[in-house]
C-alpha angles and dihedrals in degrees: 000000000000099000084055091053089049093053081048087049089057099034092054095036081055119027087054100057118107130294099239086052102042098094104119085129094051129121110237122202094281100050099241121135116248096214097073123093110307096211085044093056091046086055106048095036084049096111093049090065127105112225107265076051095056093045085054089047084046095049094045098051092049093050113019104144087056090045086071117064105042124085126251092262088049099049100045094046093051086042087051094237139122121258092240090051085050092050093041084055092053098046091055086059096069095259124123090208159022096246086054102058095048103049080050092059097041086058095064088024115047127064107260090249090056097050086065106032125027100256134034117264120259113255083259097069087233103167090182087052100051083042099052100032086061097050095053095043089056097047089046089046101051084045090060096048098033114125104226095190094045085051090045090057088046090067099036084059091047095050098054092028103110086224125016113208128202135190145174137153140218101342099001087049084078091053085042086052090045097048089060091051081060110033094044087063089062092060093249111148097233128167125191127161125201091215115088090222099048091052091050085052088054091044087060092049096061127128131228087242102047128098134226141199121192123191125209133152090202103029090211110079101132090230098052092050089049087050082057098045089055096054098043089059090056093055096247105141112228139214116199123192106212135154095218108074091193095047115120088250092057075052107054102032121090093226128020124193102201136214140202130202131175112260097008118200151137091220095071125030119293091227101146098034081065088061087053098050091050086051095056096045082056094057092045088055087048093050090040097058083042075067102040100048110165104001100050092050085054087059093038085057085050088061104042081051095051091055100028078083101055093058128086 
């Protein structure tokens, strides 16, 4: 039975990634099919590599379990390449991205368990444990690289910004949800959408004087970073919550608050690097009503009326 939840686990963590992604099926330049061993197809394509290839083969098969998790950014900076060597790499493996070949080599690489869930299980077997031990380590760890004074200016912004969007996708879409339950007590005039295509509508109307935050584990999903670029191009100044510092989206934003998981990776799910967004929207709230004082404690009592009279 558990062999058969841990096919599910793989089916579901591959077959719903995006469609420009999903290529593991696909014929590279070189027609080999990607879905054969990754380490296999390094070694035997090893003499058609040109030499910064070869350092990135080098580096990979000496370290393959630790390829995996880091983001493109990551992995060719600690290789010492260039991102468009990495992805030319990749490509000549047969793959038609980045997300591809990872989840390839975690597949030979990483322990089953992890494949499904961020860190390995306990010999145990403890599921509460490995549950609860993540989400500790990642809430102990973003406390640890959380920039006090960028997250202070957040609110300030937020607070002043005429409207304050906010926007995430997929799994970051709920903390997005959850940062408006919170931030719309305080009075703040703030807009979000759950549709791709509604979000990118809000985004165009943005003023030079608004504010957005924009939430994404990865900070590389390709619809997230067109949301910014739209707003960018308004003039609207954005904040993103990530837990890569060196993602396109860290990148792009005006202000990151960053978080840290164990274990951090796109391959598995980023279960405990959730709890860590939502912890950090809960310190922005907090820093947000510091702000607010009084006025924002007489909106705060609005709201707590409004509702009193809906419960039994």
């Amino acid at each position: 039975m558990k062999f058969f939840f841990f096919l599910l686990a793989i089916f579901f963590t591959i077959g719903f990634t995006s469609s420009e992604d999903n290529a593991t099926t696909q014929v590279g330049e070189n027609g080999i099919m990607s879905g054969q061993s990754c380490i296999y197809l390094i070694h035997s394509l090893m003499d058609s590599f040109s030499g910064k290839e070869r350092t990135v083969a080098d580096h990979i098969l000496s370290h393959p379990s630790e390829a995996v998790h880091p983001s493109i950014e990551e992995l060719a900076a600690n290789i010492g390449v260039s991102v468009s060597t990495l992805l030319r790499f990749v490509k000549k493996l047969g793959y038609e991205g980045y997300q591809q070949f990872r989840i390839a080599l975690a597949t030979e690489t990483m322990a089953p368990e992890s494949r499904y869930y961020e860190t390995a299980l306990p010999e145990s077997g403890d599921s509460v444990a490995a549950a609860f031990g993540a989400a500790r380590k990642a809430l102990d760890m973003t406390e640890r690289v959380l920039d006090r004074e960028v997250l202070s200016e957040v609110a300030r912004i937020a607070c002043k910004a005429p409207i304050f969007y906010i926007f995430g996708l997929g799994g970051s879409g709920i903390v997005a949800g959850d940062a408006v339950h919170k931030f719309i007590r305080s009075g703040l005039h703030c807009q979000t959408a759950q549709d791709f295509h509604l979000q990118l509508m809000m985004a165009s109307q943005a003023k030079s004087g608004d504010f957005a935050l924009v939430i994404s584990n990865t900070g590389a999903n390709k619809d997230s970073l067109a949301i910014v670029d739209i707003l960018k191009r308004s003039g609207c100044r954005v904040a993103a919550i990530t837990t890569y510092a060196r993602s396109a989206l860290a990148r792009t934003a005006d202000f990151t608050l960053l978080a840290a998981a164990p274990g951090a990776s796109v391959i598995s799910e980023a279960f405990s690097a959730r709890i860590a967004h939502l912890t950090i929207i809960d310190a922005l709230y907090i820093e947000i009503m510091e702000i607010l004082k009084e006025k924002g404690l007489d909106n705060v009592e609005k709201m707590r009326s409004a509702i009193a009279g809906r419960r039994l």
